[in-house]
N, C-alpha and C positions, 0 to 999 in steps of 0.2 A: 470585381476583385480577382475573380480563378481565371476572367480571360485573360487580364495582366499580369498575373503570375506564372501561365501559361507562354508568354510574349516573351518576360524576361526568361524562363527559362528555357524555351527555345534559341536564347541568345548566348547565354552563359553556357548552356551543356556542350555544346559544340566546339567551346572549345576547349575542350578538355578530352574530345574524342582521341583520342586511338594513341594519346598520350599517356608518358607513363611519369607520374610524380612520384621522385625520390628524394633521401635526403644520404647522402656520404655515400656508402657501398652498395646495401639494394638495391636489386634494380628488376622490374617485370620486363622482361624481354619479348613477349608474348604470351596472347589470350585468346583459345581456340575454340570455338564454339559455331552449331549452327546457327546462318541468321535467322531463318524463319522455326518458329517451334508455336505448339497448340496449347491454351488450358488444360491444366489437370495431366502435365506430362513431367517427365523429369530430362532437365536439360545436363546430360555431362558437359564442363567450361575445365580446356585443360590450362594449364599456367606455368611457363616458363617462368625459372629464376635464376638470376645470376648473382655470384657475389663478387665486385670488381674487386674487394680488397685483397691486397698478394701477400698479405702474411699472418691475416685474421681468420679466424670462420667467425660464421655466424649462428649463434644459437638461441636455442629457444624460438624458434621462425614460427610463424602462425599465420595461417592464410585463410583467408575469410571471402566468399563472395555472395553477392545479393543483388535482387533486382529492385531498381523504384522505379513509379511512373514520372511522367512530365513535372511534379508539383512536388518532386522529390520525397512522396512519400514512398516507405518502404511496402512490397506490396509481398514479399517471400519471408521465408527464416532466412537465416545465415547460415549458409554450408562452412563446415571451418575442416581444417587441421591445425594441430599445434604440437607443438612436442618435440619440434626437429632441428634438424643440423646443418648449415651450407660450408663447404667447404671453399679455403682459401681459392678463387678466381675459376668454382667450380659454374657448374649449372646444375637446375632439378628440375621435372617435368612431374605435374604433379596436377589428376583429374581431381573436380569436386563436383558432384548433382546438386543439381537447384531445382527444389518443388516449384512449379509451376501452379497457382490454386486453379481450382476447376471453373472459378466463379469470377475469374481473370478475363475482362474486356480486350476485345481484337485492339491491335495500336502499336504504337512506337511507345519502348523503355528503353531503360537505362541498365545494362549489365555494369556493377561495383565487381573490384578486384581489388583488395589494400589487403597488405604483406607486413610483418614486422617481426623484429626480434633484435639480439643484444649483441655485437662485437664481440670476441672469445678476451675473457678476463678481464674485462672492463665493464661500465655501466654505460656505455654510449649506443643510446638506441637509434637504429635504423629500419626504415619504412619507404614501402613504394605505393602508389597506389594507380590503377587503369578505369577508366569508364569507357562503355563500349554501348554503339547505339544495338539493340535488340527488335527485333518484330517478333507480336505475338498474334497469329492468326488462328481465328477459330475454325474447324473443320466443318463440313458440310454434316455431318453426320455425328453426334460424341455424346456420351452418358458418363456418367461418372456418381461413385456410390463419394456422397462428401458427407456423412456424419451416421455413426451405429451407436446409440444411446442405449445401456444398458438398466434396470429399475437398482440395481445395487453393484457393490463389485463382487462380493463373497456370498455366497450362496449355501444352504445344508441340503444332502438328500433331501430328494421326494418336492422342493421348493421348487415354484414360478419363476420362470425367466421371461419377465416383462422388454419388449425388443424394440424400438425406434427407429430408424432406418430411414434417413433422407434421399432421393437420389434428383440427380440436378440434369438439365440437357444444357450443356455448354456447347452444343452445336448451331448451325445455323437452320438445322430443319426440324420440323415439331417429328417427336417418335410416336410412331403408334404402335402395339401392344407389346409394352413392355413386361416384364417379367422380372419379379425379384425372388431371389432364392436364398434359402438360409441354411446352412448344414454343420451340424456340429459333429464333426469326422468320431472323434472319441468315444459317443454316445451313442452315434449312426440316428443322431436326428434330424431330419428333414422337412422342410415347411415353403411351401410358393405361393406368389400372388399375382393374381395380373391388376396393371392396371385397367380401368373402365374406360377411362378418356383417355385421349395423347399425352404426351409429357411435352407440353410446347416449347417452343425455344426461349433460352432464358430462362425458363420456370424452373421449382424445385413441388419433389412431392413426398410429403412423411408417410408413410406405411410401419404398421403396428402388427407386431407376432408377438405369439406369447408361446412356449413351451414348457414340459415338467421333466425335470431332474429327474432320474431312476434312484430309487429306494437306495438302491444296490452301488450307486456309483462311489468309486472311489476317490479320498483326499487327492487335489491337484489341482493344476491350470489345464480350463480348457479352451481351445478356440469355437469363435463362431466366424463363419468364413460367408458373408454377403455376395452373389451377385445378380446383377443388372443389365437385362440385355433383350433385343427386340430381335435377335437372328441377324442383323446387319454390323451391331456394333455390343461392346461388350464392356463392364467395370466390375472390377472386383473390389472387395476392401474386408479387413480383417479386427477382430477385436478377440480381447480376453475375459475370461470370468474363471472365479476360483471357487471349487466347491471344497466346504473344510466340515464334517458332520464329526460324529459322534461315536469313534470307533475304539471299541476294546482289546486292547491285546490280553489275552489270557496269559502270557508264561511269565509275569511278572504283577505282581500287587498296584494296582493304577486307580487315585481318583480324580473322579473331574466334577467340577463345577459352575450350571447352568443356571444363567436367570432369564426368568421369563414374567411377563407383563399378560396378567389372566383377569376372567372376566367371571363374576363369580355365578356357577351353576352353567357356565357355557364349557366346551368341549374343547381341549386342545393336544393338535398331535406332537409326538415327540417320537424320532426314529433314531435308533444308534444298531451296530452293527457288533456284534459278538464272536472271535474268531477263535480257533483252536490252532495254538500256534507249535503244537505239541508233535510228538511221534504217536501216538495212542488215540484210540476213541477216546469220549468225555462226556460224562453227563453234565446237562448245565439247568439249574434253576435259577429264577426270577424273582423277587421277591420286593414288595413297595411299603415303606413305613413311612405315615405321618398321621397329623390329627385334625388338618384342618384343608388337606388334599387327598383325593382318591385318584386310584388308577387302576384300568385295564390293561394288562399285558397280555399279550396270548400267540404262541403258544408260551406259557412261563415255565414249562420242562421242556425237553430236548436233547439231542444226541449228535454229536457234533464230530466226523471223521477226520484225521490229520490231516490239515491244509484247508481245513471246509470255514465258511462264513456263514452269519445268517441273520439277516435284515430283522429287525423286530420294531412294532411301533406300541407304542405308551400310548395311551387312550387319557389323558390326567383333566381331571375335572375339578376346581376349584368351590368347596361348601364353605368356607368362609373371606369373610374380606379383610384388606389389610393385607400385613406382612404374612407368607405363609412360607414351609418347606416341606419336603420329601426326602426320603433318599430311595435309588433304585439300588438295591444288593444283587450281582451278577456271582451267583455260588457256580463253582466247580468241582466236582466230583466231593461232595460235603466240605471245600475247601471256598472262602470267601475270597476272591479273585479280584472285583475292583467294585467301584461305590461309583453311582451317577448324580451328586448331591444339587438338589433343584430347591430356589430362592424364586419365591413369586410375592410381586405385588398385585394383590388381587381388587378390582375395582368392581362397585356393586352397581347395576342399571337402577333407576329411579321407579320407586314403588308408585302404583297406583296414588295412593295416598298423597304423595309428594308430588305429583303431576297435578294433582287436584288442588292441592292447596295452592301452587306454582297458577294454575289458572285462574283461581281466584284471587290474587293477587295482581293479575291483569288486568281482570274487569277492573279493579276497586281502583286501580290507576288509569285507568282509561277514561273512568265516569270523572275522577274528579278533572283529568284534561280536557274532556268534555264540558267539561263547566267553568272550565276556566275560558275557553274559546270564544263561550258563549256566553260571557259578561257577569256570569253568577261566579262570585267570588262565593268559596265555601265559609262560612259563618263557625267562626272559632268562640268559642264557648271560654269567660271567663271569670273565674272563681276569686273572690279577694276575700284576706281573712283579716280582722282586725283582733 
């Protein structure tokens, strides 16, 4: 079936090459593009346009282009513009990039180019469309980073940044000692790995980082910037993460409200940042009320100079189960400044006792499966009363 689908469309695309289908006034006058382009590249395809009507514009114009293979699958996104304007019996020249994927087989495609928009004050749409044969050859040599999988998107101080990082060889020749590199400019973090074996041709390979947010970092987005490279050939690729923590501004009265999922008699951290947003020194005290959570803060006094910050972590430990709360009280200068009011559902681990009876409970169904297996129906006991 795919060789005959193949058949026909080698018969039908052809003709429709280096033709331009329109209906009334648009018209693609041309479509410029190199022929030959590699995986994992971006193709600029620039696009003439004409509008042959002498008394219309056209508006609203939207231009779209894509690649498919032989069997007319689409094998890119769609590059667009939309939003614009041709003038009566003008022309436009107008670039658009086509992702080329990395993972994109050498061969003959199909460059799409379809055009459209509306007549000036009327509803009468007008369209063109081009197909253009394309060659995709892959390079003797090519890496390419195709996927950075990050463990969450938003992150708080002092938290794991779990990393993913696929890289692919879209080349024809196997790479040997590659290198991947991670760098989070903002934070000035840094992490590499080589690989052991070659990255053969064709093949992809997942490599795993992990690094830790600073105490201290600031609410924002930040980049992590990947790359891939054996000294001959090189990929870069970029992603995001947001870190949003816990941060108090003193010059105004602020609370906030945390829930957290605790385990009861087990240890959990909590970091928030305390700033003096003032002209003046400031003393600053800590203080933790509840009944059925405890905390360590420390240091819980302090002296904080105009423009200073200071990272503090909560130590909070969980004595009973169920619904619990806190509140951290953040006092300045004997002035109550802002409240960090924390909501926990605390879950309790299984007591000895309960593991035991839980075991006993297996045997006692095991033996009667046992006997069931093995032909001994259990003998039910029966009491009749008259």
């Amino acid at each position: 079936m795919k060789a005959l689908l193949s058949l026909l469309a080698a018969i039908v695309i052809p003709i429709f090459l280096f033709a331009s289908v329109h209906a009334s006034d648009l018209v693609i006058s041309d479509v410029n593009f190199e022929d030959s382009v590699s995986p994992g590249t971006n193709l600029p395809v620039t696009v003439e346009l004409s509008n042959l009507n002498s008394q219309r514009d056209i508006d609203n114009l939207e231009i779209k282009v894509w690649i498919e293979d032989s069997f007319g699958d689409r094998i890119s996104d769609k590059a667009t513009i939309s939003g614009l304007s041709l003038q009566e019996q003008g022309q436009k020249e107008l670039t658009l990039k086509v992702f080329i994927p990395a993972t994109t087989e050498q061969g003959k495609y199909y460059l799409h180019v379809y055009a459209s928009g509306k007549l000036e004050k009327t509803t009468q749409k007008v369209e063109a469309e081009s197909v253009k044969e394309l060659d995709i050859e892959a390079q003797d040599n090519s890496i390419d980073v195709s996927k950075i999988e990050l463990s969450k998107e938003s992150y708080a101080p002092g938290d794991s940044v779990d990393l993913a990082i696929t890289v692919y060889n879209n080349g024809i020749e196997d790479l040997e000692g590659v290198t991947i590199n991670v760098y989070v400019p903002e934070l000035n973090i840094q992490k590499s790995l080589d690989l052991l074996t070659p990255l053969y041709s064709g093949k992809a390979e997942k490599v795993y980082f992990t690094f830790a947010i600073p105490k201290d970092a600031e609410n924002g987005i930040y980049t992590v910037k990947v790359t891939a490279t054996n000294g001959l050939v090189k990929s870069s690729e970029s992603s995001y993460f947001v870190v949003k923590g816990t941060q108090i501004d003193t010059s105004k009265y602020s609370k906030i409200a945390i829930e957290k999922e605790l385990k009861k008699g087990k240890e959990t951290m909590l970091d928030f940042k305390v700033s003096n947003q003032g002209s003046d020194s400031k003393n600053y005290t800590i203080t933790f009320e509840s009944s059925g959570l405890s905390a360590k803060i420390e240091p819980n006094s302090f002296v904080l100079l105009p423009g200073q910050s200071k990272v503090l972590s909560a130590v909070i430990t969980a004595n009973a189960g169920g619904k619990q709360s806190g509140q951290i009280s953040i006092i300045e200068n004997d002035k109550l400044v802002s409240v960090i009011e924390i909501s926990a559902n605390v879950t309790e681990d299984l007591t000895p006792i309960a593991i035991a009876f839980i075991i006993l409970v297996l045997i006692v169904v095991a033996a009667v499966l046992y006997r069931e297996y093995n032909g001994e129906k259990p003998k039910l006991k029966t009491t009749a009363y008259y």
